[in-house]
C-alpha angles and dihedrals in degrees: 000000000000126000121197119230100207128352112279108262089254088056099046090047086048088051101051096041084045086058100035087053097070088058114086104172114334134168114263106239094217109055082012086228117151102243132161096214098065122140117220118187100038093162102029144313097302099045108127094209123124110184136166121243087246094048086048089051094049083043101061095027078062086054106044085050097054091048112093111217106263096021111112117224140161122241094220131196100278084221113038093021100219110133118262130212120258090236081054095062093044094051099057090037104118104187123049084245092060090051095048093056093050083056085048094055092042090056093055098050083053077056095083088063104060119112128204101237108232089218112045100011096236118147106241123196096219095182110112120258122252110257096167116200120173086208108036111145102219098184092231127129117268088239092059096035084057091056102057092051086056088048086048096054087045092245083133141039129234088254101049087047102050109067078062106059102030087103101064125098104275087234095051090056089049086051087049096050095047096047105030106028106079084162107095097199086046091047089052100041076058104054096035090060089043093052081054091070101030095031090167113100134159122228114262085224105044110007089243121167112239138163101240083198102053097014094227123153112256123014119279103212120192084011113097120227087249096060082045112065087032094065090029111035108058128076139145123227107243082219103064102359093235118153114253128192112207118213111181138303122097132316099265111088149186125218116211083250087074083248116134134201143138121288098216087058100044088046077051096053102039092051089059094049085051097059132102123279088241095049085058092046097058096045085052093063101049093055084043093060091034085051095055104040081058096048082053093049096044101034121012094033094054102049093049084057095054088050094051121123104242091178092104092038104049095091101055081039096057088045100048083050092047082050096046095045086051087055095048089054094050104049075052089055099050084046092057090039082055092055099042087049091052089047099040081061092051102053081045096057092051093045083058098040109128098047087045082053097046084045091057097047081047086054095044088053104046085044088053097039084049088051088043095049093043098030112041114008088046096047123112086229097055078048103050086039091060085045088059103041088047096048091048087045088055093044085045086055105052096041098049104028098035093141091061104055093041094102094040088055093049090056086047093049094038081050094052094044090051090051097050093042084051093057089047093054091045086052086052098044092045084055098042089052089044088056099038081057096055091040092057085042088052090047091053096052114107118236089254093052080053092056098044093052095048091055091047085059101050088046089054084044094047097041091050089045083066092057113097092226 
């Protein structure tokens, strides 16, 4: 069973000319000017308005004025005040002005969709396109289908609908939004609670993750949006000191000062100034020690070296130098004999040159006889490709040189006749001695046995006589 959302455009264009027909010429009851293009039945059939098409256009141009850009708001009825449909609106605008300023309005209310990509910068209206069908079948429970048409036709709120329709598969509810919902502020009401609840989205441009809550870069998971923008929103210039809140864009920021720096490195810097004096304290002690056992190994170490006494040591130090130098020869010996021996093959191999290359047109030949044997003698396709030449030689054969093979064909077919004469005999011969065997069995049965037998055979008779076949 399908439920509408909202009427189809053409239905809700036949309504209201149905309602503004029986209306000749009527006051407004707005400016309560006489007028022959008035509207009745703005919100519905019972609606008792009757408004002129001017009054209609000022009317929504006020409203498209007091609507901040992002905020969503209904355009209600300016006499009943119960909130009509945008296609509503379009249908009973009567001037493409009016009608322009219903799309304006439409596109302000999208507005609270859009997104900052964290990688180009560049603003995304993440809430999913309208691709209206009467019949789509959205997989979702009738209880929950009739909600939403209630939903549609703004009998409920966002908050009494949505304990309803929690349960159902985030995707199903996106598919149901982009081909049930015409309505872009309930279209909208719709997306921006889900997003509550599935808060993780990707840029339209670049594909990049982003929170669409908090509008961080990457999604935080098991981390709330609270947690969020407090770790990650708050900063101080190093310039003037003053406190920033970061909202989204990329890590590279400038401070009102006209001073820039990186964001990662300011949060850095104002976390440490936020933290305890103790905390300080303790992390004070530790570079101090660190300062000054570098300041030992790099200064004061260095210079009582250099004032040491070596006397009773020069012996054990020339020899470890003699030690060392002999070391250092012999890695650059190894290193000559490396390159004699490297130079000893080479002559070797020029002064064999011919048989080495006599031994290397032996290899290429072995290696291309081996591909030639796998790769080609041992194929299906080499196979297959004999089988047809050798099918179209014997064809060839018999088509052109039928004269020759016509002796060869008549002791094939004589062959053939033989062989299939000699299986008929054997089938004759196999019968015959069948027969021959129940003839010398019959001839060894007694008179009685004859007798026995032939009455066994009239009671069979009879018994299967009784049977209604």
């Amino acid at each position: 069973m399908a439920v509408q959302s909202v009427a189809s455009p053409a239905e809700l264009r036949d309504e209201v000319a149905q309602g503004a027909s029986c209306v000749t010429t009527s006051t407004c009851q707005i400016c309560l000017e006489a007028s022959d293009m008035v509207v009745s039945a703005l919100c519905g059939p019972t609606c008792p308005a009757i408004v002129c098409s001017t009054c209609i256009q000022d009317y929504l141009e006020v409203q498209r004025k007091s609507l901040p850009a992002g905020v969503l708001s209904t355009v209600a009825c300016p006499i009943c005040l119960i909130p009509v449909a945008f296609e509503r609106w379009r249908s009973v605008s009567s001037t493409e002005a009016c009608i322009h300023t219903v799309d304006n309005i439409q596109l302000q209310l999208a507005a609270s969709c859009d997104v900052l990509c964290p990688s180009c910068h560049t603003i995304n209206n993440v809430l999913p396109p309208c691709k209206y069908q009467s019949g789509y079948d959205d997989g979702l429970r009738l209880d929950q289908r009739e909600a939403l048409a209630q939903f549609c036709r703004y009998e409920l709120t966002i908050s009494e609908l949505w304990p309803s329709i929690q349960s159902a598969p985030h995707d199903q509810l996106l598919q149901y939004i982009s081909h049930r919902v015409q309505d872009v502020e309930r279209r909208a009401s719709l997306y921006l609670r889900m997003m509550r609840s599935h808060p993780f989205i990707t840029s339209t441009c670049c594909n990049a993750r982003l929170c669409f809550t908090c509008k961080t870069r990457e999604h935080h998971d098991g981390v709330s949006c609270e947690a969020t923008m407090m770790l990650n929103d708050m900063g101080q210039c190093p310039n003037c000191q003053i406190t920033l809140v970061k909202g989204d864009g990329c890590d590279y920021v400038y401070c009102f000062c006209k001073f820039g720096f990186s964001w990662s490195w300011g949060l850095m810097c104002f976390k440490f100034s936020q933290s305890p004096i103790t905390a300080k304290a303790r992390l004070n002690q530790v570079f101090v020690r660190y300062l000054y056992r570098r300041r030992f190994q790099r200064q004061v170490l260095v210079s009582m070296v250099l004032r040491i006494q070596l006397t009773k040591y020069r012996r054990p130090y020339v020899a470890i130098c003699a030690f060392l130098r002999m070391r250092r020869w012999r890695r650059r010996l190894y290193a000559v004999i490396l390159d004699c021996v490297a130079t000893v093959m080479l002559v070797e191999i020029q002064s064999h040159r011919k048989p080495f290359l006599r031994v290397c047109e032996y290899l290429r030949r072995q290696m291309w006889r081996r591909r030639l044997v796998t790769n080609v003698l041992t194929s299906p396709a080499f196979h297959d490709a004999i089988g047809e030449r050798r099918n179209a030689h014997c064809i060839n054969i018999m088509t052109t040189q039928s004269h020759a093979i016509r002796r060869p064909m008549e002791r094939l077919k004589t062959k053939m006749i033989d062989g299939l004469y000699r299986r008929r005999m054997d089938a004759v011969m196999v019968a015959i001695t069948t027969k021959a065997t129940w003839i010398a069995y019959w001839a060894t049965v007694t008179e009685e046995d004859q007798v026995a037998l032939d009455d066994d055979m009239h009671s069979y008779l009879d018994i299967m006589g009784d049977f209604d076949i």
